[in-house]
N, C-alpha and C positions, 0 to 999 in steps of 0.2 A: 475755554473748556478743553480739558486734556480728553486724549483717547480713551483714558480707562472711562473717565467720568461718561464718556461715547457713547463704550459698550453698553455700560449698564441703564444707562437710560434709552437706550436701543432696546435695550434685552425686557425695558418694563414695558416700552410702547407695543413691542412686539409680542409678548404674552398678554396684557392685558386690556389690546383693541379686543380682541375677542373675547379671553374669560370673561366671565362679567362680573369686574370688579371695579369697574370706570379706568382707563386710560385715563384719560384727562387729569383726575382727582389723585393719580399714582406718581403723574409725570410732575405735578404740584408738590407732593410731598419727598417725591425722590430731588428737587431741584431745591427744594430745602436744607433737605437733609445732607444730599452732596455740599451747596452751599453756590449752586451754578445758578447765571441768571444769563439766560437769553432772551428778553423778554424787547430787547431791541432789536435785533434780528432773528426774523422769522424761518433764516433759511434752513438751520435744522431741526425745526418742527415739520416744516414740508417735506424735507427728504426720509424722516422717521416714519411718517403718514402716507409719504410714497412707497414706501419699502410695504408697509402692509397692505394696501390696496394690491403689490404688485404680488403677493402671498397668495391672498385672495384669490385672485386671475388665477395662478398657477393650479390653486387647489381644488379650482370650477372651472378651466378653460373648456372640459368637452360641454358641460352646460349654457356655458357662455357662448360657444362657439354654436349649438345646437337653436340656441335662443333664436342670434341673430343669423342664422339661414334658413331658420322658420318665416323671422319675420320679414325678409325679403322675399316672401313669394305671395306675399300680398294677401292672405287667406284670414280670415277669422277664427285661427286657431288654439289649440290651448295652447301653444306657444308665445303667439302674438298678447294673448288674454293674459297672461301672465309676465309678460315685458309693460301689459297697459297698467295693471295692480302695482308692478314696482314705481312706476311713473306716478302711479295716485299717493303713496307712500309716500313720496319726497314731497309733495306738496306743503306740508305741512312745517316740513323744516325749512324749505324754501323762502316760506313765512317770516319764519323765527329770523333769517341769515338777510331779506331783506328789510325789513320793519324794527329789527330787535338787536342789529348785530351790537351795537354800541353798548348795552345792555349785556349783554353777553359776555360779549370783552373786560368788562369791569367787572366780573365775578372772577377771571385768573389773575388776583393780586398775591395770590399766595396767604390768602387767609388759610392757615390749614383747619378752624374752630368749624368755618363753614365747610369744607371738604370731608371733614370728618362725620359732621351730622348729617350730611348726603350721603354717606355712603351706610351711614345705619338707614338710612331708605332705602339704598340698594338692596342691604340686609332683609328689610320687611319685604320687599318683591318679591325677593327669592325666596323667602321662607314660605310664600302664600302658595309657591307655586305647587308647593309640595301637600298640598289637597286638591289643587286642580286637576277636575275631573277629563279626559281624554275624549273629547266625542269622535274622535277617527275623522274630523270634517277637512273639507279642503279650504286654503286660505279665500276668502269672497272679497266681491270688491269695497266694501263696508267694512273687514278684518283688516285690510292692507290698510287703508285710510286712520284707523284707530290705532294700527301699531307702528303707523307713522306720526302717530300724533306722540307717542310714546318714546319715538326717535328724534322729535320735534325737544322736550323735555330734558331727554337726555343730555343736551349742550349743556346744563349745568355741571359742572366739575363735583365728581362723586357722586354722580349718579351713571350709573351703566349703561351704555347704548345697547348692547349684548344683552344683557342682563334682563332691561328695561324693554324688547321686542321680543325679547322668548318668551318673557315672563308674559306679556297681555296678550302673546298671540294661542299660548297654553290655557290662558283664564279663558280665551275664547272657544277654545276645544279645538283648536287645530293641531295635526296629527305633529310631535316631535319631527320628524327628522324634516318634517315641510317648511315647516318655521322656523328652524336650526338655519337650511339653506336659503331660506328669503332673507331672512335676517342680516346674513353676510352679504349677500348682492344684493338686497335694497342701499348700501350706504356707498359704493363704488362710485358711483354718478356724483353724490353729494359733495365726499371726500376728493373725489379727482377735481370738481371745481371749484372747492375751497382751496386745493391747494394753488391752480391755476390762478385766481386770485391776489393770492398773496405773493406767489413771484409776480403779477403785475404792480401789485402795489410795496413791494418792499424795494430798498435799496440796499442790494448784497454786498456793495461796495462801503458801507457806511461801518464807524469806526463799532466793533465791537461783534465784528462779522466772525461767525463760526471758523476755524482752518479747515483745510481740505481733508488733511487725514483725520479729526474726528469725523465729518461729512460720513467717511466711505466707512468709519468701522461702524459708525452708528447706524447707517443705509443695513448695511450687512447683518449685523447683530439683530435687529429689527427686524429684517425679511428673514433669517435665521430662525427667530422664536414664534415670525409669527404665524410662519408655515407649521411646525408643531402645534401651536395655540388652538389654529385654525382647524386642522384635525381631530384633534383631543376631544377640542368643544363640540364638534358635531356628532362623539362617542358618546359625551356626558351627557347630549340632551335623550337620545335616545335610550339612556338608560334613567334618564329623571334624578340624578344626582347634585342638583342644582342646592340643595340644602347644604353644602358642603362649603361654596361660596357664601351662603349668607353667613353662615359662622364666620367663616373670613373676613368676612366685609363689616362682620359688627366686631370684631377683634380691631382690625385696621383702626376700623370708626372712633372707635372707643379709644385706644392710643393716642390719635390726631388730637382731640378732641384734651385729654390729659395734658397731651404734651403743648396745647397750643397755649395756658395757662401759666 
């Protein structure tokens, strides 16, 4: 993998973990399309998925940091209450990652036919959301469980994780900018221990190991777009513009879908 090929699949992980237009399903068709294949070593997928986790953090730390000095003081608070909702959330994918992970893995072969017709699913979410009616409600522990089952789904390539927890936790009438924000820290836990993971079980030493300097442009370019990303998207939900990616995403779809024939 040269540097340029780096950036830019830096620059997709990093705008499109958040837009929701599937990561996964982007970094498939961009490794096509470039013609790059990491798919034996995992180590620059991890440091691309580090780099946005590490976005994240940046873009919520006083949240994060409010979270967990709430919940060191041992109190049944709405703090604590909603560190326990993020934890019920992951349950579901926790599922998927230990009963299903094999499953899983065998859907990024680089079908683009399949990544394509998931992402005109991504398309119908997001188009549904744009009648979803707003009840002002706050996320319950029953709402977090349902739009972790939605985060749970997501693992297929071309379907949105973004995408896929704004959209069910909107159809549930929770308030935009509540959902926007659960959204992005429900998956930190998940993603930091997938990645942990995977440097336990790869061997970065093994022939076909990434170089160092795409490593750092692609870490870069990644935390780069996805600090924007991460932003942006918290503007777009609050104004309900989500209609805008389902076009996208049935344009993309449709393309993949053409070209994979």
């Amino acid at each position: 993998m040269s540097w340029i090929e780096a950036i830019i699949l830096g620059i997709i992980q990093g705008l499109t973990e958040f837009l929701p237009v599937s990561s996964s399903g982007h970094l498939e068709l961009g490794k096509h399309i470039l013609g790059v294949e990491v798919t034996e070593n995992l180590t620059f997928t991890v440091v691309v998925h580090g780099a946005t986790v590490l976005s994240t953090i940046v873009v919520f730390w006083k949240t994060i940091l409010e979270l967990f000095r709430e919940l060191f003081t041992f109190k049944w608070n709405e703090s604590t209450q909603y560190i326990v909702k993020i934890f019920i959330s992951m349950i579901p994918v926790l599922v998927v990652g230990i009963f299903f992970k094999d499953q899983v893995e065998s859907l990024f072969n680089g079908d683009i036919l399949f990544v394509g017709l998931m992402l005109l699913v991504t398309a119908v979410l997001l188009t549904f959301t744009y009648y979803a009616k707003e009840k002002q409600k706050d996320i319950s522990y029953k709402d977090s469980f349902i739009i972790g089952i939605a985060q749970a789904l997501a693992v297929i390539p071309g379907i949105s994780r973004s995408g896929a927890t704004i959209a069910t936790g909107l159809y549930l009438g929770n308030k935009k900018e509540f959902i926007a924000k659960f959204s992005f820290l429900m998956v930190l836990i998940p993603i930091i221990g997938a990645n942990l993971k995977d440097i336990m079980d790869s061997d970065f030493t093994a022939q076909g190991s990434v170089a160092v300097t795409p490593l750092i442009v692609g870490f870069v370019a990644a935390f780069a777009s996805g600090l924007l990303a991460c932003k942006w998207m918290i503007n777009v939900v609050k104004r309900g513009k989500l209609i805008y990616f389902a076009i996208y995403c049935f344009i993309i779809g449709t393309l993949a879908i053409v070209f994979s024939f």
